[in-house]
MARVO-653925 format. One record per atom (N, C-alpha, C, CB): residue in three letters; atom name; y, z, x. Coordinates in nm, 2 decimals, always signed. Each point is the difference from the previous one (the first is absolute). Glycine has a CB too. Example, Ala and Ser with C-alpha at 12.3 -4.5 7.8 and 13.67 -1.06 7.14 Angstrom:
<rec ALA N <-0.57 +0.78 +1.32>>
<rec ALA CA <+0.12 +0.00 -0.09>>
<rec ALA C <+0.12 +0.00 +0.09>>
<rec ALA CB <-0.12 +0.12 -0.19>>
<rec SER N <+0.23 -0.19 +0.15>>
<rec SER CA <+0.11 +0.00 +0.09>>
<rec SER C <+0.11 +0.08 -0.08>>
<rec SER CB <-0.06 -0.22 +0.12>>
***
This chain:
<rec UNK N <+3.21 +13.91 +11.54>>
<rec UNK CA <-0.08 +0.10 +0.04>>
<rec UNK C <+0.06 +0.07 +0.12>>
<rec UNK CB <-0.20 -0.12 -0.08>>
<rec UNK N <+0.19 +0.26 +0.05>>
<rec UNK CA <+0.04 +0.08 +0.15>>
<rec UNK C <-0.08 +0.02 +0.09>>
<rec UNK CB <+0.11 +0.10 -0.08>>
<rec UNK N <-0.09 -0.13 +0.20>>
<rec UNK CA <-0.15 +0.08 +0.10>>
<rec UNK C <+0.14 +0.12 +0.09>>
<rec UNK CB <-0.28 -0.31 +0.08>>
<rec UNK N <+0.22 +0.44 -0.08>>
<rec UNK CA <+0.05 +0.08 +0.02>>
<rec UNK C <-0.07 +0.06 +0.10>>
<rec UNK CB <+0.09 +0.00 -0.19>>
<rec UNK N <-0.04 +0.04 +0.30>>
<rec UNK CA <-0.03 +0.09 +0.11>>
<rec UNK C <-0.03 +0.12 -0.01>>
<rec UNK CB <+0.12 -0.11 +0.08>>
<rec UNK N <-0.20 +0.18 -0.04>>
<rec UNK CA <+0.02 +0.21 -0.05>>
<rec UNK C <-0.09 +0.01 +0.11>>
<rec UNK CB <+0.03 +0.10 -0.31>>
<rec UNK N <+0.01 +0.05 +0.31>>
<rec UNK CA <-0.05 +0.09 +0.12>>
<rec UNK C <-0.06 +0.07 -0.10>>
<rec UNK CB <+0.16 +0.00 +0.21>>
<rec UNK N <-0.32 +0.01 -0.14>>
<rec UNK CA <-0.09 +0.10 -0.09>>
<rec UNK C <+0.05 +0.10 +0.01>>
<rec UNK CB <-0.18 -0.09 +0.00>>
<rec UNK N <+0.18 +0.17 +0.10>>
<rec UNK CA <+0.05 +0.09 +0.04>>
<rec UNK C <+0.08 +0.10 -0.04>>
<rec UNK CB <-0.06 -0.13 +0.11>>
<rec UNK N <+0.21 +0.08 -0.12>>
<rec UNK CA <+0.05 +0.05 -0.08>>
<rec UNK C <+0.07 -0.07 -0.14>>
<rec UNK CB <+0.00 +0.13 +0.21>>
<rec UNK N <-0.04 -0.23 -0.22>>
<rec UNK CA <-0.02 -0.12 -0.14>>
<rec UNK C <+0.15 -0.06 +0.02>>
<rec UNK CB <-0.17 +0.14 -0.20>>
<rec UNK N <+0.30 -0.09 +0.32>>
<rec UNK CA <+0.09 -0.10 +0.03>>
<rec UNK C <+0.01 -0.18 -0.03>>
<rec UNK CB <-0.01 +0.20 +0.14>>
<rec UNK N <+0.06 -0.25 -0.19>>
<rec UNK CA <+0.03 -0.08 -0.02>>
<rec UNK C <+0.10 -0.08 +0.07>>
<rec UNK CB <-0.10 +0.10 -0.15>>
<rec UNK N <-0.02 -0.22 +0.30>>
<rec UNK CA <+0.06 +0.00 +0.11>>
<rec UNK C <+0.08 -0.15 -0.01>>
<rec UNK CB <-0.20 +0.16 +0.13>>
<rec UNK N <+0.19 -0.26 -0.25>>
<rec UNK CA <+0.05 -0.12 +0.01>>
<rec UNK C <-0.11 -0.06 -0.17>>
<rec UNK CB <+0.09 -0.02 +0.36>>
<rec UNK N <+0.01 -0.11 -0.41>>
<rec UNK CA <-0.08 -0.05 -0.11>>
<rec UNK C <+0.05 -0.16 +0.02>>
<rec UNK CB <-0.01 +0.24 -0.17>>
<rec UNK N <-0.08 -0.31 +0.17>>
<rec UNK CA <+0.03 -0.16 -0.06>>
<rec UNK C <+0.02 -0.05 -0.16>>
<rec UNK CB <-0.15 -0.05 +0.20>>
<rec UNK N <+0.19 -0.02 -0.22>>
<rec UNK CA <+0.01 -0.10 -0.10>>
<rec UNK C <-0.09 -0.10 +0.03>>
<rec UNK CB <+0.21 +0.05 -0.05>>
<rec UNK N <-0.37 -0.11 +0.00>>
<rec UNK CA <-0.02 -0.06 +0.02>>
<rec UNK C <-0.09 -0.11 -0.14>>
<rec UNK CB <+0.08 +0.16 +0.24>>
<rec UNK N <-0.07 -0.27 -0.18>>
<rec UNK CA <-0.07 -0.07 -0.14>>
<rec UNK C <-0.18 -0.03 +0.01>>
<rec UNK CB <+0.26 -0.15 -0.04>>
<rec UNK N <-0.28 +0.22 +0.13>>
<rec UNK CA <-0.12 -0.05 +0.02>>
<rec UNK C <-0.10 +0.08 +0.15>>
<rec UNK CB <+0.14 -0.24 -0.13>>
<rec UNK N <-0.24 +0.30 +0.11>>
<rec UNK CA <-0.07 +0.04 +0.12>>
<rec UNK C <-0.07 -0.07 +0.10>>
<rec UNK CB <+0.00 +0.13 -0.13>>
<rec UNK N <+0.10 -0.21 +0.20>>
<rec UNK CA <-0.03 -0.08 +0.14>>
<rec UNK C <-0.07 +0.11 +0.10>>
<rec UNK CB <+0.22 -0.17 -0.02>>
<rec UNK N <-0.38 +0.21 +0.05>>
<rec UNK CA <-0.06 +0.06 +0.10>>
<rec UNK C <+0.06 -0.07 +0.13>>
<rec UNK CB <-0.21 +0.06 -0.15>>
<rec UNK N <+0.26 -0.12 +0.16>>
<rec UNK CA <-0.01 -0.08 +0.16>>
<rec UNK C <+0.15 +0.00 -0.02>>
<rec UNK CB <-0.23 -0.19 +0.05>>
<rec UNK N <+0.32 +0.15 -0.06>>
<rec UNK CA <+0.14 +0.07 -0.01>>
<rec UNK C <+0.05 +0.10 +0.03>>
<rec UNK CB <-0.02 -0.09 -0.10>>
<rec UNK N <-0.06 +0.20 -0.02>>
<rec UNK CA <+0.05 +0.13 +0.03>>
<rec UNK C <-0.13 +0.09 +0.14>>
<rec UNK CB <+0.15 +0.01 -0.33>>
<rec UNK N <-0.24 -0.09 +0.35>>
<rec UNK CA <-0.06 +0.04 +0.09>>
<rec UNK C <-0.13 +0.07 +0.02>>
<rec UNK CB <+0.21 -0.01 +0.02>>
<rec UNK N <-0.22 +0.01 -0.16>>
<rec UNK CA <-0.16 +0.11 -0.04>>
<rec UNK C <-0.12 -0.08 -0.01>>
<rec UNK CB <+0.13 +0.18 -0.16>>
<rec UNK N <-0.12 -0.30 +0.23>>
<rec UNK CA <-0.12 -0.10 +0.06>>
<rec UNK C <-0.07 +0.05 +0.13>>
<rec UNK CB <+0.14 -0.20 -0.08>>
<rec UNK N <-0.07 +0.25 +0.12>>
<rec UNK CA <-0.07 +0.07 +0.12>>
<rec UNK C <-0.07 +0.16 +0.00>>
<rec UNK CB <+0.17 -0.17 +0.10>>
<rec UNK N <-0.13 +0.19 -0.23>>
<rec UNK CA <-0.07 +0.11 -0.03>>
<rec UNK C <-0.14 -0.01 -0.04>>
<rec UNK CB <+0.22 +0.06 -0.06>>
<rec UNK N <-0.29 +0.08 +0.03>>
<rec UNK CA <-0.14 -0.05 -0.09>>
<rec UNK C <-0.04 +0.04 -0.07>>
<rec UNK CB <-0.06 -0.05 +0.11>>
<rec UNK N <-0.05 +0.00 -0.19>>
<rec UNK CA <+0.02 +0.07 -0.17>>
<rec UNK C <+0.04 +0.15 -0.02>>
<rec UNK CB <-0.20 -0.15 -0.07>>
<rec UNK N <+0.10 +0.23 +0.15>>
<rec UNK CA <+0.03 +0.12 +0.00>>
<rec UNK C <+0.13 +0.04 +0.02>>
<rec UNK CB <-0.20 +0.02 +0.05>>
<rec UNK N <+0.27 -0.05 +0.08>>
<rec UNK CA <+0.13 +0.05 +0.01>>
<rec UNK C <+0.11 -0.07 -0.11>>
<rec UNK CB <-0.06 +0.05 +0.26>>
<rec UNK N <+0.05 -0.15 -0.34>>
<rec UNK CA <+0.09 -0.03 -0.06>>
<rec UNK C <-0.08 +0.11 -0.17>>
<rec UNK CB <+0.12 -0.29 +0.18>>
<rec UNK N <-0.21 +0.31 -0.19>>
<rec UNK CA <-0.06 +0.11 -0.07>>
<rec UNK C <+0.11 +0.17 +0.00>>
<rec UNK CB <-0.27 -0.15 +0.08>>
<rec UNK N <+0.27 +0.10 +0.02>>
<rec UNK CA <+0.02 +0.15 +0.08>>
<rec UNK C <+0.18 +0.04 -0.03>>
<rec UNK CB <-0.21 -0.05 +0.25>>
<rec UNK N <+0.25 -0.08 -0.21>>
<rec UNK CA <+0.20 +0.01 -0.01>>
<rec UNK C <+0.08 -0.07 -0.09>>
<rec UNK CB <+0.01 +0.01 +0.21>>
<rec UNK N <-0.10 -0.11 -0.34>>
<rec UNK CA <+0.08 -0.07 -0.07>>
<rec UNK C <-0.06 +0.08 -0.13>>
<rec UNK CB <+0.05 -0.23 +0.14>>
<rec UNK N <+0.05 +0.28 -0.25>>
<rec UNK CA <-0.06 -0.01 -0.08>>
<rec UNK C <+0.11 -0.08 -0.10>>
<rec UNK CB <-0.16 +0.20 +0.07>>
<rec UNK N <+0.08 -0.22 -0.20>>
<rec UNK CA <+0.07 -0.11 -0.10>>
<rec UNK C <+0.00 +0.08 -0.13>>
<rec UNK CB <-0.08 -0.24 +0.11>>
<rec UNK N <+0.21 +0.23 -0.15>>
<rec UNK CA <+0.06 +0.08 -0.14>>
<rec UNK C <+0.09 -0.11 -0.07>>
<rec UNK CB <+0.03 +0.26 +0.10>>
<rec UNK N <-0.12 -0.29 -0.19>>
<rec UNK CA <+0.11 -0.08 -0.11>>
<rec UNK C <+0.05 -0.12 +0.06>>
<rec UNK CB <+0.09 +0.21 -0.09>>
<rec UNK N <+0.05 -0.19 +0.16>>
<rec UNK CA <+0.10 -0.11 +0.01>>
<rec UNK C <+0.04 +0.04 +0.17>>
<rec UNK CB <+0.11 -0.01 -0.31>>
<rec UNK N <-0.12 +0.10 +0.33>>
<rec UNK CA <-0.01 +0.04 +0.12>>
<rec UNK C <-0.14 +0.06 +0.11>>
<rec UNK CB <+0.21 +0.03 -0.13>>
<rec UNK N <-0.19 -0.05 +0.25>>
<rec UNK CA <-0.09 -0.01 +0.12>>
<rec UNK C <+0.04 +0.08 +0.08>>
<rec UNK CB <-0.04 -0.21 -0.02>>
<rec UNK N <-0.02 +0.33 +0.03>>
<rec UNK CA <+0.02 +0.11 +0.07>>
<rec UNK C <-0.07 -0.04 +0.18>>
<rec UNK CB <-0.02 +0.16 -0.29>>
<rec UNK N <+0.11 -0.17 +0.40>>
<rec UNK CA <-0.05 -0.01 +0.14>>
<rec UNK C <+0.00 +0.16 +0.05>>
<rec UNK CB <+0.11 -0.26 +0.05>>
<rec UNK N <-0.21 +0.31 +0.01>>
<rec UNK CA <-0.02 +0.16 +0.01>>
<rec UNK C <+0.02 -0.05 +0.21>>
<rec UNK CB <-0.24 +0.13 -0.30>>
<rec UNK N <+0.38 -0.07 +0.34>>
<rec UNK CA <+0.05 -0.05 +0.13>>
<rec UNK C <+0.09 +0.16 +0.06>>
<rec UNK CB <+0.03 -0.31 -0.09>>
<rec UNK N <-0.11 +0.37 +0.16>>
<rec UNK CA <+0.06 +0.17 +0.07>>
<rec UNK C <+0.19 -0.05 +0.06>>
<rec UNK CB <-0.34 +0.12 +0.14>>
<rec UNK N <+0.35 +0.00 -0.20>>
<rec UNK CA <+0.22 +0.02 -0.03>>
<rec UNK C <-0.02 -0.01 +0.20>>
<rec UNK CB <+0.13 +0.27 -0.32>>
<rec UNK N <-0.04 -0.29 +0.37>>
<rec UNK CA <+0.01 +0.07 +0.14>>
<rec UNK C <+0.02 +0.14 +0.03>>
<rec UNK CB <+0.07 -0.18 +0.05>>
<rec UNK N <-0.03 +0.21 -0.17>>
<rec UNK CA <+0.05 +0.16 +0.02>>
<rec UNK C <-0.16 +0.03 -0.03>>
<rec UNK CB <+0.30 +0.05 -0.11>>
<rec UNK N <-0.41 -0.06 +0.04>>
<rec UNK CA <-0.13 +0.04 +0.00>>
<rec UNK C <-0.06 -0.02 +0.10>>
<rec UNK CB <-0.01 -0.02 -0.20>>
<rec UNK N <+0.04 -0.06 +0.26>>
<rec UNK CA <-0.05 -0.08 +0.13>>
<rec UNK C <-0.02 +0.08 +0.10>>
<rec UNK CB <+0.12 -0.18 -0.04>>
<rec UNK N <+0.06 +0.23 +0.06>>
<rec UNK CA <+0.02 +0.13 +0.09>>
<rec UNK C <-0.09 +0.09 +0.01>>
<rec UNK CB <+0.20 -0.03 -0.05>>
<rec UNK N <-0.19 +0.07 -0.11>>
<rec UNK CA <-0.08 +0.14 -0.02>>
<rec UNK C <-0.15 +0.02 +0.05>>
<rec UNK CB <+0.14 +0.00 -0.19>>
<rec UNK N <-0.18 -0.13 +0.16>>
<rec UNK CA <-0.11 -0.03 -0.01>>
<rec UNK C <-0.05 +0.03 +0.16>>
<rec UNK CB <+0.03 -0.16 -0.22>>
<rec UNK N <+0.05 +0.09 +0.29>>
<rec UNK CA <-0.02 +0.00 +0.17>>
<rec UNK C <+0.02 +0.13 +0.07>>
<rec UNK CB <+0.10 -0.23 -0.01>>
<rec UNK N <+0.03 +0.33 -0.08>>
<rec UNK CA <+0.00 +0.14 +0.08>>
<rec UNK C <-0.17 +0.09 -0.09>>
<rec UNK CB <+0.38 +0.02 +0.02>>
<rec UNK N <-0.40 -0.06 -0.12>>
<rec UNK CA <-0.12 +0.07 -0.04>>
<rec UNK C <-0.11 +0.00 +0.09>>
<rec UNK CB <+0.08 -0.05 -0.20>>
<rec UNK N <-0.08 -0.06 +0.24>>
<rec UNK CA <-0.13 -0.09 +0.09>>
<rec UNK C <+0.03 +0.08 +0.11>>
<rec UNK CB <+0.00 -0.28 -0.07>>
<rec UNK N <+0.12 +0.25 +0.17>>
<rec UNK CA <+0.04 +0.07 +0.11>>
<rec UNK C <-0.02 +0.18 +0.00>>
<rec UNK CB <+0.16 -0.24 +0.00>>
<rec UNK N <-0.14 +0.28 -0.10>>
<rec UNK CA <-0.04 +0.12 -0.03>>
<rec UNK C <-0.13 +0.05 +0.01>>
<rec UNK CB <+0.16 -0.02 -0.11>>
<rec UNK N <-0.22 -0.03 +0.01>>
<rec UNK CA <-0.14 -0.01 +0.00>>
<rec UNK C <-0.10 +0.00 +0.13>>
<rec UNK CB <+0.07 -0.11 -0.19>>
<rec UNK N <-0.02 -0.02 +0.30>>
<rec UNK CA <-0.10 -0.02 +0.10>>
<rec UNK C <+0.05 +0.16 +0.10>>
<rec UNK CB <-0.03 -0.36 +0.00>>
<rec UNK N <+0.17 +0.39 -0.04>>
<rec UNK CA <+0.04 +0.06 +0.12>>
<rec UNK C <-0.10 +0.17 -0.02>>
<rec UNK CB <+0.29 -0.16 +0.02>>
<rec UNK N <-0.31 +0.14 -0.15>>
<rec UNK CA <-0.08 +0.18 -0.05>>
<rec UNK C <-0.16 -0.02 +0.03>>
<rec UNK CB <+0.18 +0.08 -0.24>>
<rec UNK N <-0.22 -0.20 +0.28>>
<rec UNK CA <-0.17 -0.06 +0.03>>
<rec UNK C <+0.00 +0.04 +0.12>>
<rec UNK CB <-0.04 -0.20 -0.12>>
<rec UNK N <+0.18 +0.22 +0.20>>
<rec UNK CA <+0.00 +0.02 +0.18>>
<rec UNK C <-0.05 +0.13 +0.04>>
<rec UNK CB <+0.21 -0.15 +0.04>>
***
């Protein structure tokens, strides 16, 4: 099974595992909660889609923000 990384955003494709099995507490989505693992996992087939922002969206995302508050002033 793949669990695959992507950026909603721009649907990049940030990293993928090989794995045999969905260990929540391993890969870490134990500390998540229903809703948010609702929210960023989805499941296709044979693969496991993780919905995780590119840094380059990140960026963008932060000059948008920074833009934004600065046109509220």
């Amino acid at each position: 099974m793949e669990l695959i990384y992507k950026c909603p955003e721009c649907q990049k494709i940030i990293d993928y595992l090989e794995v045999t099995s969905l260990d929540e507490v391993e890969l870490g989505f134990n500390i998540l909660t229903e809703r948010e693992k609702e929210d960023i996992i989805k499941k296709e087939a044979d693969s496991i889609y993780v919905n995780v922002t590119c840094d380059e969206c990140e960026k963008e995302y932060e000059w948008d923000e920074l833009i934004y508050r600065q046109q509220l002033h």
